[in-house]
N, C-alpha and C positions, 0 to 999 in steps of 0.2 A: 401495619398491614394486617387484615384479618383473615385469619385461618382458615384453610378449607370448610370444615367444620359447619363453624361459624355463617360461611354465607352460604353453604345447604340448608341452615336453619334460616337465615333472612328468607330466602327464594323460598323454601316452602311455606313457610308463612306468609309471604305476598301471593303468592300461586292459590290458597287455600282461601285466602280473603276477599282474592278476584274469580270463585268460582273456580277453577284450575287446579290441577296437581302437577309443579314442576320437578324431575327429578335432577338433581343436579351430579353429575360427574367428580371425581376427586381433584382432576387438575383444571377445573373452571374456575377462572379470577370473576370479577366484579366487572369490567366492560364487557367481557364475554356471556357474559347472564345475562345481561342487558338487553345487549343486542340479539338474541336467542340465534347465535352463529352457531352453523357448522352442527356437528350432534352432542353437543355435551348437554340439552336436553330434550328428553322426552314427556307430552304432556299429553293428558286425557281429561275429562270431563270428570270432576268428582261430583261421585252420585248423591242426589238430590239437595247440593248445597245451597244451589243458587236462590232458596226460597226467600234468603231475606235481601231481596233486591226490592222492586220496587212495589208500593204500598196496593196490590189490586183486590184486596177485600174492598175499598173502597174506591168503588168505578160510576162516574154520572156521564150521564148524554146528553149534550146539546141537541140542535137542529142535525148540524154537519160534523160534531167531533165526541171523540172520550177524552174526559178528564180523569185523569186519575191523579189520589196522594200518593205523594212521594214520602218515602220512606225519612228524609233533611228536612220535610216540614214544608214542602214548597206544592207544587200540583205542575203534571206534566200535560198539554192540550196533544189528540193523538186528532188530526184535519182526516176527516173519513174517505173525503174527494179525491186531494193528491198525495194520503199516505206521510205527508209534514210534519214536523214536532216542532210545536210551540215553548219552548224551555223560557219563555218570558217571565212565568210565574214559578221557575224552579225556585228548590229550598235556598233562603239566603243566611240563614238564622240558625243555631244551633239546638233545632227543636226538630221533632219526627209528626209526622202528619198522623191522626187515630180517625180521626172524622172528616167527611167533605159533604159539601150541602149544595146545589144547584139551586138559587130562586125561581118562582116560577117564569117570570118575564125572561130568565137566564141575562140579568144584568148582575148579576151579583154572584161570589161563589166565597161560601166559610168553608174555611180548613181548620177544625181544630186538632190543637197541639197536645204533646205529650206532658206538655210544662200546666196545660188546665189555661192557655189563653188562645185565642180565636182572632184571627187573621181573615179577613174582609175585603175581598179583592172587586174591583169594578173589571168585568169581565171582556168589557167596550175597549179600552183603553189598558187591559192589564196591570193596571196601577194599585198599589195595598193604599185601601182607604182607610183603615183603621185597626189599631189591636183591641180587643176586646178582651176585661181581663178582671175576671172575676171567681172562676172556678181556681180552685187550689191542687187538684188533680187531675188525671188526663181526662181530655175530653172522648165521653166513649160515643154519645150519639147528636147530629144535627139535625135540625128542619125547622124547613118555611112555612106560612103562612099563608096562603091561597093567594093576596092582595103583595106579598113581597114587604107590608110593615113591619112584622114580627119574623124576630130567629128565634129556634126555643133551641137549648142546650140542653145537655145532660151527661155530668161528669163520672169520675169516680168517687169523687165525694158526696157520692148520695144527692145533689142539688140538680133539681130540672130549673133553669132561669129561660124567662122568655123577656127577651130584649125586642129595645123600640129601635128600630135602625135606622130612626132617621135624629135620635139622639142618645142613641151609640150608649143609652144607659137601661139596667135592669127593672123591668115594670115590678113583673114578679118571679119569689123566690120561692121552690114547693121542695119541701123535705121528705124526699124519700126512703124509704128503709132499706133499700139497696141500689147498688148501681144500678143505672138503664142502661140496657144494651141498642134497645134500637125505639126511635121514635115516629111518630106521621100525626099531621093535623089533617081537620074533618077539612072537607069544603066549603062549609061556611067559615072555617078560621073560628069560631067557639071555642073549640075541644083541641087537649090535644093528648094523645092515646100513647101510652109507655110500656114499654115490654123489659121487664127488669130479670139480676142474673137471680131471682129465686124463683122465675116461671112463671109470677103473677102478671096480668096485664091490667092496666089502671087508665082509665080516665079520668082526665083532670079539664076544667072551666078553666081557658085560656087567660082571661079576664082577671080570674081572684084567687087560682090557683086548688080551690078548692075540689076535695076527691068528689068522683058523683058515680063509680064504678070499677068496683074488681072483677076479674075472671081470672077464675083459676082450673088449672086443669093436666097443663104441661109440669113434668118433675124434676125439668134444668134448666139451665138459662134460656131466655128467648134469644131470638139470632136477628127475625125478621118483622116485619108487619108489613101488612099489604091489606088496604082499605079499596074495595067498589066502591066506584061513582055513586049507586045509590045510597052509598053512606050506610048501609046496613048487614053488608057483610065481608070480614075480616076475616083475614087467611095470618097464621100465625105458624112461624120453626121455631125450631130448640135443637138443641144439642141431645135432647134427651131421643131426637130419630123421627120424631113426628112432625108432619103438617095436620095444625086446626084447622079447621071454619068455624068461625061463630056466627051467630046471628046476635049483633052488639044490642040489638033493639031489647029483645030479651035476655040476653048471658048467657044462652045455652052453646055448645055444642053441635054441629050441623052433621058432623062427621069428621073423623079421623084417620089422617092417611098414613099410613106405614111401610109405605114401600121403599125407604131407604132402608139401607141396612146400619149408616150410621150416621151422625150429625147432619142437621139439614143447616144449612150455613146461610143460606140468602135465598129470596124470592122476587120476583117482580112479575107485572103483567105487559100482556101484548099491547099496542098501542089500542087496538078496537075492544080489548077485555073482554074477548073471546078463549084466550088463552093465557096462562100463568106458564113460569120455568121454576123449578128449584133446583139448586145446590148441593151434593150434598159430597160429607165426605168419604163416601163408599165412591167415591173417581168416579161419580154420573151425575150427568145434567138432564132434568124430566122437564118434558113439555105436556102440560095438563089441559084437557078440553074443562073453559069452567060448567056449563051443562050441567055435565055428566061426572064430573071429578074424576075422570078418567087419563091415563097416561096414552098420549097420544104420540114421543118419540121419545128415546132414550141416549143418549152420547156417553160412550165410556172414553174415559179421559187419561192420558196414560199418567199424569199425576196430578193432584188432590187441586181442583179446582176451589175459588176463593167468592166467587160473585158473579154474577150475568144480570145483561139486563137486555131487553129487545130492543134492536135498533126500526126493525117494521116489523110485523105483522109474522114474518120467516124468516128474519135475519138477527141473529143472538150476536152479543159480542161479551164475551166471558173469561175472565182473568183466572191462572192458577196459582198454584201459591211459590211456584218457582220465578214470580215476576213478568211471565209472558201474558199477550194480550192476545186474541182466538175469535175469529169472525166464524156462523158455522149457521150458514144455510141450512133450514130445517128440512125444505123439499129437496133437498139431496145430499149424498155424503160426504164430499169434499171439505174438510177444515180447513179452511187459511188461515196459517200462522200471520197477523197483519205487524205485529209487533216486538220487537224480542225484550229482551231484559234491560231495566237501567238498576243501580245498587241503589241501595239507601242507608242508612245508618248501621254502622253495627255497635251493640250496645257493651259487647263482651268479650276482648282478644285477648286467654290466658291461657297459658302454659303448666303444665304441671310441673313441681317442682325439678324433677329429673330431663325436662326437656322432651320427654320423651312424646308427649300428647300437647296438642292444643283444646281449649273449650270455646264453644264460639256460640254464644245466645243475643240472641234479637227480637225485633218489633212482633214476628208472627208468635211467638210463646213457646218457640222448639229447641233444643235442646241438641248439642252435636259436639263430639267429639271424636278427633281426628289423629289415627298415628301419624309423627311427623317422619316415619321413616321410609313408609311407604305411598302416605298419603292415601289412606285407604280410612274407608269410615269403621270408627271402632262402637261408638253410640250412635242413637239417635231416637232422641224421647221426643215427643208432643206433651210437654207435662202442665203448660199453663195455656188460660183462657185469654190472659192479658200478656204483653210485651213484656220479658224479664229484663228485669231489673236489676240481678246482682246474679254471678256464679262464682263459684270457689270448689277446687276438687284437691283430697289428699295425696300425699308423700304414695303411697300406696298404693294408688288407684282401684280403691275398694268400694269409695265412694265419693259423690259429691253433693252439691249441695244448690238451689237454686231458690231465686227471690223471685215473684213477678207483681207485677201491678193488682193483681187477683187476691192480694193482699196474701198468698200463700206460701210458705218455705216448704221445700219437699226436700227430703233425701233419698237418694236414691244408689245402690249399690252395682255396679258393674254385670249384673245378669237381667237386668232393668227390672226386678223387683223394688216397687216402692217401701222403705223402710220406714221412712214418718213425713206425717202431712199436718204442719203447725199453720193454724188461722194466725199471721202475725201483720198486723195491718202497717200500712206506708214503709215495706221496705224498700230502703234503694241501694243497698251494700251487705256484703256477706263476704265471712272470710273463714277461711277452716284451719283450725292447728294443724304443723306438719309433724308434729309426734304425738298427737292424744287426739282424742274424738272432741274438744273442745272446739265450738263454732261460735262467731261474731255476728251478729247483725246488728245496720246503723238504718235508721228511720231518717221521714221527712223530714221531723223536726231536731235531729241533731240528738240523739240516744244512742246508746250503743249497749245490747244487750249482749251478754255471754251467757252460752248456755251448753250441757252437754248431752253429744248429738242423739246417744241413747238415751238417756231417762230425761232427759229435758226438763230436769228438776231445778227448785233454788237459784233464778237466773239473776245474771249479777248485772246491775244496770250503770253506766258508765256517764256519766255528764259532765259536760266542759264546752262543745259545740252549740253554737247557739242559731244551728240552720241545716238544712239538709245533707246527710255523710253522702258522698259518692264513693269512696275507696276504703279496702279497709284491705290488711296485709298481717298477719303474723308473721316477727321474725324468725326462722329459722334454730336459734336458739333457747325459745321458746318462752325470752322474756318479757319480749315486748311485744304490744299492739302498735299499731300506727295506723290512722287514719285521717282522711280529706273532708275538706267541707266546701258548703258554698260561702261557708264564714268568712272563706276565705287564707285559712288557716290549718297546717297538718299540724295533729296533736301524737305523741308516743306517750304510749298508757303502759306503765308497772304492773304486768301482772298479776305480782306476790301483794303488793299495796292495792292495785286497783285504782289508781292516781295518774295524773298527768307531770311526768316526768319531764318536758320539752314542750313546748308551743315555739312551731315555724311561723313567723309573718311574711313572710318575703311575698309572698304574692299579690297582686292589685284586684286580681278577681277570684272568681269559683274556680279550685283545684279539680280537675276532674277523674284524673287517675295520676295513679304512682309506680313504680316499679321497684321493686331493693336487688341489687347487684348480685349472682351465685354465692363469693364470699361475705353477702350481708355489709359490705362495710359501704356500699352506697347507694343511694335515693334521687331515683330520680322524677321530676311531676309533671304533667300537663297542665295547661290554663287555660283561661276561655280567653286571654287576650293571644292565644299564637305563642304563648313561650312556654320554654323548660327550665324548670329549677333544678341545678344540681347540688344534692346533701352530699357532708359527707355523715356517715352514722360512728363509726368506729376509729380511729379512740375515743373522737367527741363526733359530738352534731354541731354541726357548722352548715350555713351555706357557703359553696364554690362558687356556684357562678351562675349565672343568669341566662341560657340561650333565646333566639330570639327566631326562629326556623320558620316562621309563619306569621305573618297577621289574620290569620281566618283560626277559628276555633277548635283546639287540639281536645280528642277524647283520649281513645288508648295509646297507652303507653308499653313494651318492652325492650329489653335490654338484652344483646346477645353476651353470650358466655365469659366473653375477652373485655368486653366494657366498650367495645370501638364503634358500634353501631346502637342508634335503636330504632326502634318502627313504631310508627306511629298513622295514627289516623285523625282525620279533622271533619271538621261539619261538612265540605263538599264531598264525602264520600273516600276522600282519596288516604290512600297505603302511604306511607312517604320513609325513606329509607334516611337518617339522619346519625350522619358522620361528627362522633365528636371531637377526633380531633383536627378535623377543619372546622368545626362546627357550621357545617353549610349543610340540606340534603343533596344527596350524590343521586338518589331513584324517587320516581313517583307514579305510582300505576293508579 
């Protein structure tokens, strides 16, 4: 039986993961939770959680609907007519949506992935017609081809590829010096024009790949592009707070808009290209006369909008970053909420060592931690450009430490002063000693550096893994390492040696997290087939035993205090409360 305790920490961690803050009473059992009888709880709205629900930075229009990515990797159809949701094409896979592409004929729609492969949906039929799978990194931007022949991609591996879609293989491959954030081709399909995260914009010949154009001007990443029909002039955002105009003909400059106060995040025009909207994240959405480049309405939003696009001429439909969808008549001021929230992946459900806080980082690159006593938010950073990748926070909670796709480690200390910003490229795991400033990271390819967190000097580089870490764990004692791979294999590394002490096999596929027990003496893992590995660590490493709580694809993992419960999450989004000693789950929100 589990302690009071005990399932105040389940409930508020299923409460905090589903958006929610549950408080739970001392003489509340486990059916009683459940069924939220009678008042043993009280719940409110924890503020600003819900942003990593579903994926609406990235929103296309059909004729009649919004498509938006989902957070699982899949795209949700929102019917504009009768208000319907198409979940035909939700996420089935254990991947997160970064990019979505509408063809022009709208027969066709790419979603790329977090994994760097591209999913190709016929839009007629909702059927996946093909994985497309060539980039090594997330896919950060998509687009068409005027004629719907040509996809052009653009990863975080620096590669723009334009594929032939009707044999599903790469014509050409163009080397770029940074990620692209956002793309668009000309209307004759020639060109096709990149806006990358160092602010330069480049044109490239569709055909051979070859550069025929920089403009530079902007002094952060681009966000947007937006090309007039006449093909001659291009409206460009950054993060850096500006809207450009160029005139592409010549490279110059036309004018520079400054009236956000900060990051302008996305652009689009009205269908008659009379008028533009921007983004931005000063919580306003601008509607611009193009003429005049004049702001012609303004909408303050009560939290940080993510993308809009016009559905007519005076009808916006624009997503925030807390997952909702927002229809908003320009001639008048009514906003209809048209859509609420659905979740999407969460990438990061850790505990700090004393219990006392949760960390919870995802898809949108924010940053959030959570007392689990009151349920009250204790942080809350924006610290990455891309999806994190890995969190780890100390004994102490002085500081912690984040990975994101942005190729960057930050640390960051509990008054939200940034302490250090390491350029460390393809992390996908981070771990932090719980008695020294010593910190771990594990890369794409299976590395594992040590390093410390102050002087960041002499890093000691670990290898044994022969493919990408997803977990990494200091023991508590502070002799061992331990970490996951998609090797398929968890390794325990010797500190004092710097060696691999233990190699696990037990698994059939990629480990994707692990959890070690309050007295350290057990291990437990996720897998992408649906099971848990149970270790024991102390007095030896052994495995126990094998659960089997799912066939769909488990990410996080923890473990309450008593050893009797853990929680977990899987590729459809879902919380799952899993009883070991029936080994069956008992909850699943």
């Amino acid at each position: 039986m589990s302690t009071p305790s005990t399932l105040r920490l389940i409930y508020r961690l299923i409460a905090l993961t589903s958006g929610l803050v549950c408080s739970v009473t001392e003489g509340s059992n486990l059916e009683q939770s459940r069924s939220l009888a009678g008042s043993s709880i009280t719940t409110y709205l924890a503020p600003r959680y819900q942003r990593l629900s579903i994926n609406t930075e990235h929103i296309e229009l059909s004729r009649n609907s919004v498509i938006v990515g989902q957070g699982g990797g899949g795209a949700l159809i929102y019917n504009l007519q009768d208000n319907t949701v198409d979940k035909s094409m939700e996420a089935w896979k254990n991947t997160g949506a970064t990019a979505i592409a509408l063809s022009p004929n709208e027969k066709n729609l790419a979603i790329g992935q977090q994994t760097g492969n591209i999913d190709l949906w016929n839009m007629e039929t909702r059927t996946l017609l093909a994985g497309l799978d060539s980039h090594y990194r997330p896919i950060s931007a998509l687009a068409w081809a005027p004629d719907g022949s040509k996809m052009i991609s653009a990863g975080v591996d620096y590669k723009i590829k334009i594929w032939n879609v009707e044999t599903r293989e790469v014509a050409v491959t163009i080397n770029a010096s940074s990620y692209i954030a956002s793309l668009l081709v000309t209307s004759d399909g020639s060109r096709v024009i990149s806006g990358s995260s160092q602010g330069k914009i480049k044109t490239w010949s569709i055909s051979t790949g070859e550069l025929l154009q920089t403009l530079t001007g902007h002094t952060d990443e681009l966000t947007s592009l937006i090309l007039a029909s006449d093909q001659e002039i291009l409206f460009s955002s950054s993060f850096d707070s500006t809207i450009k105009v160029w005139n592409i003909t010549t490279g110059e400059v036309i004018k520079t808009l400054t009236d956000h106060s900060e990051s302008v995040l996305s652009l689009a025009f009205s269908p008659d290209e009379t008028q533009f909207v921007s983004v931005g994240k000063d919580l306003r959405i601008r509607v611009w006369a193009m003429e005049t480049l004049s702001i012609l309405k303004t909408l303050e939003t009560p939290k940080e909008p993510s993308a809009a696009k016009f559905n007519s001429n005076t009808f916006i439909i624009y997503g925030d970053r807390s997952g909702n969808l927002y229809s908003w008549d320009t001639n008048g001021t009514v906003i209809d909420k048209k859509y609420t929230s659905h979740r999407g992946r969460f990438y990061s459900l850790t505990l700090n060592p004393d219990q006392t806080r949760i960390f919870v980082g995802g898809e949108s690159g924010i940053s959030r931690v959570y007392n689990l006593s009151d349920g009250s938010l204790f942080l809350d950073v924006d610290n990455h450009h891309e999806f994190i990748t890995a969190v780890a926070m100390d004994s102490s909670n002085s500081f912690f430490i984040t990975a994101g796709a942005d190729d960057l480690v930050r640390s960051w200390n509990t008054t939200l002063a940034e302490q250090k910003t390491l350029p460390i490229e393809g992390v996908s795991a981070a771990a932090t000693n719980p008695s020294d400033t010593l910190f771990a990271t594990g890369d794409l390819d299976g590395k594992i550096i040590l390093r410390d967190m102050y002087t960041t000097n002499n890093p000691i580089t670990l290898t044994g893994h022969t493919d990408r870490i997803y977990a990494l764990h200091f023991t508590a004692d502070n002799t061992t390492l331990i970490s996951s791979s998609s090797d398929k294999t968890i390794r325990l590394w010797n500190l004092q040696t710097h060696t691999i002490s233990h190699t696990l096999t037990e698994a059939d596929g990629t480990i994707y997290d692990f959890t070690i027990t309050s007295d350290n003496k057990d291990l437990f893992a996720t897998c992408r087939d649906g099971k848990v590995l149970h270790y024991t660590l102390s007095p030896t490493v052994k495995h126990i035993k094998t659960y089997q709580p799912t066939t769909d694809t488990l990410y996080a993992i923890t473990v309450s205090t008593d050893k009797t419960h853990l929680i977990l999450t899987n590729v459809k989004s879902k919380i799952m409360i899993f009883d070991v000693q029936k080994a069956k789950i008992v909850h699943e929100v």
